[in-house]
C-alpha positions in Angstrom: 169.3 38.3 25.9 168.2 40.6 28.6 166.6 38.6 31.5 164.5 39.9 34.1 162.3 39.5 36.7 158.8 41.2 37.6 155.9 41.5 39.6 152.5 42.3 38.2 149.3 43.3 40.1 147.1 40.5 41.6 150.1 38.5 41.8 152.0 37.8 44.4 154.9 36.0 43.0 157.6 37.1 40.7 157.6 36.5 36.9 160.6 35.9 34.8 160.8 36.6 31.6 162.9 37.9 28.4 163.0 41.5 26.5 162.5 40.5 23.2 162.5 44.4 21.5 161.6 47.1 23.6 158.3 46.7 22.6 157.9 43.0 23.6 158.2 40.5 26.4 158.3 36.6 26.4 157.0 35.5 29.8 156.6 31.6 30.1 156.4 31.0 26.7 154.2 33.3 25.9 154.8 37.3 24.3 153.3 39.9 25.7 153.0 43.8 24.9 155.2 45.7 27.2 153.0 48.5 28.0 149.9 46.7 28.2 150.9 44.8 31.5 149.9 46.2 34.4 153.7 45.9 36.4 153.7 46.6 39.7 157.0 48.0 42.2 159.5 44.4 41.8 161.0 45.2 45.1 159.7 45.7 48.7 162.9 45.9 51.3 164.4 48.6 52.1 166.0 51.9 49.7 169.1 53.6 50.4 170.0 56.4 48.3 173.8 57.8 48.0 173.7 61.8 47.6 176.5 63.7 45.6 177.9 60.8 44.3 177.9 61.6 40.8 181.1 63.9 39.6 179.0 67.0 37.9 176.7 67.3 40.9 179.5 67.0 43.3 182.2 69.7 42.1 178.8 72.0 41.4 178.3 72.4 44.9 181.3 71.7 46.2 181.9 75.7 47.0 178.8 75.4 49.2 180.3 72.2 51.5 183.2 74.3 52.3 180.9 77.0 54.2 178.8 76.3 57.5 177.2 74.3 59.1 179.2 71.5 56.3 182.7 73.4 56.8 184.2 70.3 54.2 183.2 68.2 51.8 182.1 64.7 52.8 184.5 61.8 52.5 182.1 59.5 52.5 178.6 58.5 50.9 176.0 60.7 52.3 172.8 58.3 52.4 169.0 58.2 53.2 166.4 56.3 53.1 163.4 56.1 51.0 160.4 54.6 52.7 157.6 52.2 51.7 155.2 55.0 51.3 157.2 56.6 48.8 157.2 53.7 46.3 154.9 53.6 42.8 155.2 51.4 40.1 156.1 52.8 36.2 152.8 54.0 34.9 151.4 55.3 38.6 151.4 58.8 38.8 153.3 61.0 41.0 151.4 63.4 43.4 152.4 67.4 43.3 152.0 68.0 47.3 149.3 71.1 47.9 151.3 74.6 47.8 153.9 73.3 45.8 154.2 74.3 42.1 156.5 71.6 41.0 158.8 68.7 41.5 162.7 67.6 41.2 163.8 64.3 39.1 166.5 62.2 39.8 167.1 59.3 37.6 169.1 57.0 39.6 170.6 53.1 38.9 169.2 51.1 41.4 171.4 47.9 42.9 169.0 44.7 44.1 170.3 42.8 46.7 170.3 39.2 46.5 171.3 38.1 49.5 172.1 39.0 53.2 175.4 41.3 53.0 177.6 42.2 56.3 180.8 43.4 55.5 181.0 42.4 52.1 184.8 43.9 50.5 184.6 45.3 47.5 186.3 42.9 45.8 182.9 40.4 46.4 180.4 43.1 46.5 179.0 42.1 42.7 178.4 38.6 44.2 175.6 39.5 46.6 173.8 41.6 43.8 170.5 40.1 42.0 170.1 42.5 39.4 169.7 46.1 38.7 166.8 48.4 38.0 165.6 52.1 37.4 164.4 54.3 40.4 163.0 58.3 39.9 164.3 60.0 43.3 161.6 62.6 43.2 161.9 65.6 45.9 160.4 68.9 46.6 163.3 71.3 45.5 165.1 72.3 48.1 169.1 73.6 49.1 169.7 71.1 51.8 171.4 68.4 50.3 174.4 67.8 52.2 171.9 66.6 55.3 168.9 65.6 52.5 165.5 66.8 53.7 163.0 63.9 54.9 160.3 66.0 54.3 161.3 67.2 50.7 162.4 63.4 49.6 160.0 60.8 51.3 156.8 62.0 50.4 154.1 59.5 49.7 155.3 58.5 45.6 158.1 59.5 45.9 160.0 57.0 44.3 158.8 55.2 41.4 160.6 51.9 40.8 160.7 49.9 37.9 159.6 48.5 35.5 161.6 45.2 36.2 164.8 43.8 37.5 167.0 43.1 35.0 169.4 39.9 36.2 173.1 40.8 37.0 174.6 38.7 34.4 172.1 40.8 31.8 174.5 43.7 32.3 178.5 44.0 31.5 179.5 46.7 33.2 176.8 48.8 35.2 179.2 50.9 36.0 179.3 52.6 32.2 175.8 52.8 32.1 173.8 55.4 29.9 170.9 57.3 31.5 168.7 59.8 30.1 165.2 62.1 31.1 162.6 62.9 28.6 160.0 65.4 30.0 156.9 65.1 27.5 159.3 63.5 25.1 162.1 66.6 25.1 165.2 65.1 26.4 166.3 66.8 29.6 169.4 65.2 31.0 171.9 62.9 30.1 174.7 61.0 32.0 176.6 57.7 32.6 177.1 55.8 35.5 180.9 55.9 34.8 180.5 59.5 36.7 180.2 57.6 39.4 182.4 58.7 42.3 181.7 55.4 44.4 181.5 52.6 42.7 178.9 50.1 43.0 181.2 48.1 44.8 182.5 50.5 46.7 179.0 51.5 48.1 178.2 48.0 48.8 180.9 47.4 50.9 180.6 50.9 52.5 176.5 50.2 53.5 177.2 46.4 54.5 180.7 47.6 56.7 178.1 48.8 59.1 174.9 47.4 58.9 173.3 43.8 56.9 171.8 44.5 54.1 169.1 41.8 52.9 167.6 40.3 49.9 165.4 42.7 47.9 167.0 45.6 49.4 167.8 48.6 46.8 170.5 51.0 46.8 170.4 54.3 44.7 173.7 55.1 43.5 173.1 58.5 42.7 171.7 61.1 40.2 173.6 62.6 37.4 174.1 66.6 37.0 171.8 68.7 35.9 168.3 69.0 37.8 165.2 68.2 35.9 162.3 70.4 36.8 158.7 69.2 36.2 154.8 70.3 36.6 151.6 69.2 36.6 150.8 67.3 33.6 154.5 66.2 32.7 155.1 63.0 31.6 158.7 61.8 33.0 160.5 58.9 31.2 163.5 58.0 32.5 165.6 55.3 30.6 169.0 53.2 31.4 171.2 51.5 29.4 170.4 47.9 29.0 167.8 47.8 32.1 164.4 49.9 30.5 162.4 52.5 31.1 160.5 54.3 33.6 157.4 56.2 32.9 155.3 58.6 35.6 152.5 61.4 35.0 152.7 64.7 37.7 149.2 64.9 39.1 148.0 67.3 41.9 147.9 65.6 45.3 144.1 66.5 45.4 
């Protein structure tokens, strides 16, 4: 049984409940249609994302890392930080900035923290995670991805989170995770978290080697290859195996 937890709006606690189909929810007792409840972002600390850490992506523009100003590849995690401003909730819609004619998906596996981290070893690292959900790293396309762009990536909705948190001990291995994008129901991308070139406890005990991470915190381990290109007027579903799916509308800033 998948068990997760969520946060809808008006309420200011966390819900639990259990996926009964993909259709249907039983929160205390009590079964609710998925897509009528009105879910709001479950998470509110702070998102890291890890750049080129999926295999496809990586050796793609691997060439480029060997050129200035990079001159090699990086041997470790290259991370940023989405900001507060750039979270929506599944269902919000995402806003095309003014002079821009589209935007960049990246489905990503998000790790919850679940409790205060400092150098947690690999070996532990699965111990200090709550649960796992789906995050949409949207960006303005751009080149610059060895040193990511904060003005292409932390835009205000920038990062739809959702729908839920689905417990640790719901998933057997997130690291052999499916993930798919549907753009107005045509599937557009397809990977597996096995593609992974840092594992999840790898980057948890990279991040928490050199700074705390805390309950509620999120990392993003990554996007797979293949860059999903949208307009205004797509609908973007992204879904992972085992954790849901994640559902935004392109609207025009304006």
């Amino acid at each position: 049984m998948q068990k997760v937890t969520l946060k809808l709006r008006g309420i200011e606690q966390l819900l639990e409940g259990e996926v009964q189909s993909s259709e249907v929810i039983d929160i205390q007792g009590i079964d609710y249609q998925i897509e009528s409840l009105p879910v709001d972002v479950p998470v509110n600390g702070t998102v890291y994302g890890a750049l080129l850490n999926y295999q496809g992506a990586y050796d793609k523009l691997k060439p480029a890392m060997e050129e200035a100003p990079y001159q090699h590849p990086p041997k470790a995690p290259v991370l940023y930080i989405k900001p507060k401003n750039t979270f929506i909730s599944s269902g919000q819609p995402i806003p095309l900035p003014e002079n821009e004619t589209g935007l960049e998906m990246g489905a990503a596996l998000a790790i919850v923290i679940g409790k205060t981290a400092t150098k947690v070893s690999e070996e532990n690292a699965l111990d200090y995670v709550l649960g796992y959900t789906i995050a949409n790293d949207v960006s303005i396309p751009h080149e610059n991805v060895h040193r990511p762009d904060v003005k292409q990536k932390a835009r205000d909705g920038f990062c739809p989170i959702g729908l839920w948190i689905t417990s640790s001990d719901s998933i057997e291995n997130p690291n052999e995770l499916h993930i798919k994008v549907f753009v107005n129901g045509e599937l557009k991308q397809v990977g597996s978290t096995k593609d992974m070139i840092f594992s999840i406890p790898e980057l948890i005990e990279y991040l928490s080697s050199f700074m705390t991470l805390h309950e509620n915190d999120v990392i993003l381990t990554g996007t797979p290859k293949g860059s999903v290109d949208t307009k205004v007027g797509d609908e973007v579903v992204t879904e992972i195996e085992g954790i849901g799916r994640l559902m935004n509308t392109i609207i025009t800033e304006a």
